[in-house]
N, C-alpha and C positions, 0 to 999 in steps of 0.2 A: 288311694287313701290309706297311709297305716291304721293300724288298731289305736284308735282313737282313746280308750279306755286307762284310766293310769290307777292303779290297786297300791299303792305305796301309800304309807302314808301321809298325809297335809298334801300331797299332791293333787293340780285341780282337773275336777272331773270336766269330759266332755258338756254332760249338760248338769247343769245341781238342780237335781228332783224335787219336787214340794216345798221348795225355800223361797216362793213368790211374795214381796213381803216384809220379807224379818228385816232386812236392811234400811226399811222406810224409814223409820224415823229417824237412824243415822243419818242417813244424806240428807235428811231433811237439816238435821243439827248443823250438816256439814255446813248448810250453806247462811248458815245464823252466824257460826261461828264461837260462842260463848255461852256458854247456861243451857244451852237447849239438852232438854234429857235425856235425849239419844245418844249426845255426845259421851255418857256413860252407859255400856253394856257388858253385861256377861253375859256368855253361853253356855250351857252349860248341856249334861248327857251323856250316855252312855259310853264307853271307848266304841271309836270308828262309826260315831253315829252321825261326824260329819264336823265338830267343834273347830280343828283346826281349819276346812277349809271353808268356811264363815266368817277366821279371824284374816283369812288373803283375800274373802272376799269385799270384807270391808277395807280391809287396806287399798284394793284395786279400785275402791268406790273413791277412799281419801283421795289416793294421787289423782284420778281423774279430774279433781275440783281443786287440785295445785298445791293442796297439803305434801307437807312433810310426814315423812311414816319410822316411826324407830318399833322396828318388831322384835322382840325379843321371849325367851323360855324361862321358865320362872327356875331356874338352877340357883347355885350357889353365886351372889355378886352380881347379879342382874339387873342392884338400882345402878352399883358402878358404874357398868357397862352402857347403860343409858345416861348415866349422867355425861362417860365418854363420848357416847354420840352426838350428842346435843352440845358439846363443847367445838368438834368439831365441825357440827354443821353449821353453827356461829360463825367459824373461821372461813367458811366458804361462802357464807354473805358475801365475803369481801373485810370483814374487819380483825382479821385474825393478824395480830404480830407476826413478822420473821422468826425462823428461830425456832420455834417452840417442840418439844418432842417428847413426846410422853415416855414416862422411863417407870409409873407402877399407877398404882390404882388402892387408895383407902377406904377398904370396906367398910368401917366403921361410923365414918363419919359421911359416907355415899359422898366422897371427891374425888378430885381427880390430881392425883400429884405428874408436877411436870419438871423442868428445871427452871421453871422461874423461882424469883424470892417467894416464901412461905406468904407476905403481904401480898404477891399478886397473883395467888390461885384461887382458883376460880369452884366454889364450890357448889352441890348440887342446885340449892334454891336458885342460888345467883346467875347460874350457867341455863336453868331453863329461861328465869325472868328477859334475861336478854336475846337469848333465842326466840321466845316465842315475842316477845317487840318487834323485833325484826322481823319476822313472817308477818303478823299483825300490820303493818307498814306495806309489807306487798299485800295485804289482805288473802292472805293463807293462814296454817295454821299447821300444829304438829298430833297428830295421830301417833298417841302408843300404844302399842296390841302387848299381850302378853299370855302367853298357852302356859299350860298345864299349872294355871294358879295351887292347884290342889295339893301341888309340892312344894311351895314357896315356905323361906321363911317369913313368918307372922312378922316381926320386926320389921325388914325389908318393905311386906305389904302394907303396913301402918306406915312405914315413910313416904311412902309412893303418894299412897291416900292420903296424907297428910298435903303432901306438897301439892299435890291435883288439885284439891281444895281451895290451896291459896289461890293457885293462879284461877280458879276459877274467880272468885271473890274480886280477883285483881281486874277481871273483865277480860283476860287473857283468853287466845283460840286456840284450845286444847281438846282434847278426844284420847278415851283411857277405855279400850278393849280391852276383858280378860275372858279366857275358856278353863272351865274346866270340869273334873266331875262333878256332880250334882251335891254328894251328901257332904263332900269335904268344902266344896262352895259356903254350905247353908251354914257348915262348923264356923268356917272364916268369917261370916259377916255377923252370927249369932255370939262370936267371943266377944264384941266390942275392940278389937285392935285395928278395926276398918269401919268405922261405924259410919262414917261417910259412906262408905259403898255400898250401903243398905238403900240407896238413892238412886241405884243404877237399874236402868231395864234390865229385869233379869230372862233371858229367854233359852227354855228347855224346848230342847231339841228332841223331835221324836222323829220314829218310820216314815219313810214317804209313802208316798198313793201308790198301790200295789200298779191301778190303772195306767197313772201317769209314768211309771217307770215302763211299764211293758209299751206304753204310746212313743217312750223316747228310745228304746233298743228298737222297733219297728222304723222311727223314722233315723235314727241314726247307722244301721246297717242298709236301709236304701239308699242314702247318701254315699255309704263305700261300695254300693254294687251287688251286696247282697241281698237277697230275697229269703225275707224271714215270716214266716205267715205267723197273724194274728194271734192262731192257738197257741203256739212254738213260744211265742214272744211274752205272752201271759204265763206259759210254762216257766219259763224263764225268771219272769218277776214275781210268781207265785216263791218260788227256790231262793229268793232273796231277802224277804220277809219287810221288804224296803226298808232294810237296813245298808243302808250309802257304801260300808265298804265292801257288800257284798253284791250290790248293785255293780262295783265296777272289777271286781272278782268273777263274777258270774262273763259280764260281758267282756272283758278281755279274755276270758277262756273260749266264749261263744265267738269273736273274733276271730282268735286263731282255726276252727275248726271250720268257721266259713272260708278261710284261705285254703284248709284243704281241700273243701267238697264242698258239698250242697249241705244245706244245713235240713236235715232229716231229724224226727225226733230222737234217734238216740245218737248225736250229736248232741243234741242240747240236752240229754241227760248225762253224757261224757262230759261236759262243761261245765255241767251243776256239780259233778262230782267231785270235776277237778279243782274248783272254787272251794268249796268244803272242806278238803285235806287243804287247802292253804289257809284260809280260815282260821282251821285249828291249828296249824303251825305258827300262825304270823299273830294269830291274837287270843285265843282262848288257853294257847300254850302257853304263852308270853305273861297272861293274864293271871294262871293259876302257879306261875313260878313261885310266886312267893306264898302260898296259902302252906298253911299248919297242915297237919296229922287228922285236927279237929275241924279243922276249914271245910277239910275234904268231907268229913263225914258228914257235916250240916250240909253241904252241898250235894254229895251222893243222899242224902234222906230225901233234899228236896227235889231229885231225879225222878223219884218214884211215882213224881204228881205227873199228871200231862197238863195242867193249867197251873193255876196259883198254888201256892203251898201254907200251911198253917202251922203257925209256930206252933202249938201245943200238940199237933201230929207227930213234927219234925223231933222235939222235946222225947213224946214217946217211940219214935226208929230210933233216936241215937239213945236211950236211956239215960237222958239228963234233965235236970233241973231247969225251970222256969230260968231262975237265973243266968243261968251257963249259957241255956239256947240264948237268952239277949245279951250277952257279949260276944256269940260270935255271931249274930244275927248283926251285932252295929258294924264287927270289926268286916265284913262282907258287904257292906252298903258300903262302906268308907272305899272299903276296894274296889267297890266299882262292878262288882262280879253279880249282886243281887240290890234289888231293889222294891222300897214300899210299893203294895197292892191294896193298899184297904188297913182296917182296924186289926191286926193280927197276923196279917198276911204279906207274904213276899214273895216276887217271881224271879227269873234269871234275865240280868240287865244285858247279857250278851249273848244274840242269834246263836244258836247251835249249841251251846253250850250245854243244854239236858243233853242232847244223843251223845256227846262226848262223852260225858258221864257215862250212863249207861253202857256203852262200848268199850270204853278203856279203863271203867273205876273196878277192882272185883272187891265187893264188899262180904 
C-alpha cells in the first residue's frame, strides 16, 4: 500500500476527518434539483482548513447523481471562462454547429466571441439558459464551485449572482459552490454587490476531532501493515491540532518513517517535526509573504500571549493607538492570518503560527 496521505494542496485526503454531514443538504438539493437551499453554499475558514477539498467534495457528490460540474478559481475572467464551458458543453449535447472555434473571450460583457456573425453569438445568460434546459431534459443539472472567492472581482461576483438567480427563478437545475476566507466572505456578501448570496448556507469550517483523527491514522496505518499503538497515534493527532492540512503532513511524514522502521515514539516525533518545518514553509511562510513592517509587529505583540490576545494589550507592546491597532487588526482578519475571539479579542487563524513567531521574529 503506498503512503496514502496527499499534503498538497486541494488534494483529497485519504479519509476527511469531522466532515460527517456538511454535505447533506447539498445532495439533498441535488436530488430536487431547483430552489433547494443547499443548492447554494459557501465555505468558508481558515487557509488549509480544508475549504478546497469540500469544494471536490461536493463536486464528486454532483457527478455521482449525473450533474454536470464547471469548477473554476475566482482569478481574473472566470465568469468568461464559465461562460466558455457551458457553451461547449451545450455542443456536446449533440447540438453544437460545425465549424465553430473559439478565437477570444469578452470580459466585459461575460461572452464568448467565436467566428460566427456578431447576431449568432451566444452570450453568458443565453448559453447557460440553453445548457441548463438540456441537462433539465435528461433530468441532471449543472454544478458551479468556485474557490478562493476572497479574491474575486466584485463585478464578476454580482454577475455570477446575478445570473444564478434568474435561472433559479426560471425553475432551472443549477447549484453555485464558493469557498473562501471567512472575513473577506462576510465583506462580499455585507457590500450588497451579491445580495442574493446572503441566501446561501454558509458553513465555517473548523478543527476536526483530535479523537477521530488519531482513530483514522490508527486505522489507516493498519490497513498499510503498519502497527501504530494507540498512544503514538494520539501523539500524532495531539501535533496536528486537527488542523486537515496538518493532519495529512503529519501523517505522510509518519508514513514514510513506518517504511523505514517500526514506528517508535521518536519516530513520531521525527514526523511531527518534519510536518512543522513544511508547515511553515508551504503556509505560514506563504501566508506572511505579504504582511507590512506593522503586520509583523501586531502579529509578534500577539506572540507574546499563549491564548487569545487583546487589542488594548496588543495597542500597548506595539505603542500605538486604539485606532492604528484596528486597522491592522481588520487588515489581519481580511488576510486570513488572525481572527475574532470575543469582544476585543483575537487569536491566530493558522496552527503554528505563534511558535513561528516566537522563533524566527526578533523584536
Amino acid at each position: 500500500m503506498q503512503n496514502p496521505f496527499r499534503p498538497t494542496a486541494g488534494a483529497t485526503p485519504p479519509v476527511i476527518v469531522s466532515r460527517n454531514g456538511v454535505l447533506s443538504e447539498f445532495e439533498y438539493g441535488l436530488t430536487i434539483r431547483s430552489g433547494a437551499p443547499g443548492l447554494l453554499t459557501i465555505f468558508t475558514g481558515a487557509r488549509g482548513i480544508g475549504k478546497t477539498v469540500m469544494l471536490s467534495a461536493a463536486e464528486d457528490a454532483a457527478q455521482a447523481q449525473g450533474w454536470l460540474v464547471i469548477s473554476e478559481t475566482a482569478t481574473a475572467g472566470f465568469m468568461a471562462r464559465i461562460g466558455e464551458a457551458m457553451r461547449r458543453a451545450f455542443g456536446e449535447l449533440g447540438e453544437r454547429p460545425g465549424g465553430r472555434r473559439i478565437t477570444g473571450v469578452t470580459l466585459a460583457g461575460f461572452g464568448v466571441t467565436t467566428q460566427l456573425a456578431p447576431e449568432e453569438q451566444v452570450g453568458w445568460r443565453e448559453a447557460g439558459e440553453k445548457l441548463l434546459g438540456a441537462l433539465d431534459s435528461h433530468g441532471t443539472g449543472l454544478a458551479i464551485t468556485v474557490d478562493e472567492v476572497h479574491a474575486a472581482d466584485r463585478g464578476e461576483i454580482a454577475a455570477l449572482a446575478a445570473n444564478v438567480q434568474h435561472f433559479i427563478r426560471e425553475g432551472l437545475p443549477i447549484a453555485l459552490v464558493f469557498a473562501g476566507l471567512p472575513a473577506a466572505v462576510s465583506d462580499l456578501l455585507n457590500e450588497g454587490v451579491a445580495t442574493f448570496l446572503r441566501r446561501a448556507d454558509r458553513i465555517d469550517l473548523h478543527a476536526a476531532s483530535i479523537d477521530e483523527t488519531a482513530d483514522s491514522y490508527t486505522k489507516l496505518f493498519a490497513q498499510g501493515g503498519h502497527d501504530l499503538a494507540p498512544e503514538l497515534a494520539r501523539t500524532a493527532a495531539d501535533a496536528t491540532g486537527g488542523y486537515p492540512f496538518l493532519i495529512q503532513l503529519v501523517g505522510y511524514s509518519l508514513w514514510q518513517e513506518a517504511e523505514a522502521g517500526p514506528l517508535t515514539s521518536e519516530a513520531v516525533n521525527r514526523a511531527i517535526a518534519a510536518a512543522r518545518r513544511r508547515n511553515e514553509r508551504t503556509v505560514i511562510e506563504a501566508a506572511l509573504s505579504t504582511a507590512s513592517a506593522r503586520d509583523m509587529d501586531f502579529l509578534s505583540a500577539m506572540a507574546d500571549d499563549d491564548a487569545t490576545s487583546e487589542a488594548g494589550e496588543i495597542g500597548r507592546r506595539m505603542a500605538a493607538s486604539p485606532s492604528l491597532v484596528g486597522k491592522y487588526r481588520a487588515r489581519l482578519i481580511d488576510a486570513g492570518l488572525i481572527e475574532q475571539a470575543g469582544y476585543g479579542k483575537v487569536e491566530f487563524a493558522i496552527p503554528g503560527l505563534r511558535e513561528y513567531l516566537r522563533s524566527h521574529v526578533i523584536r
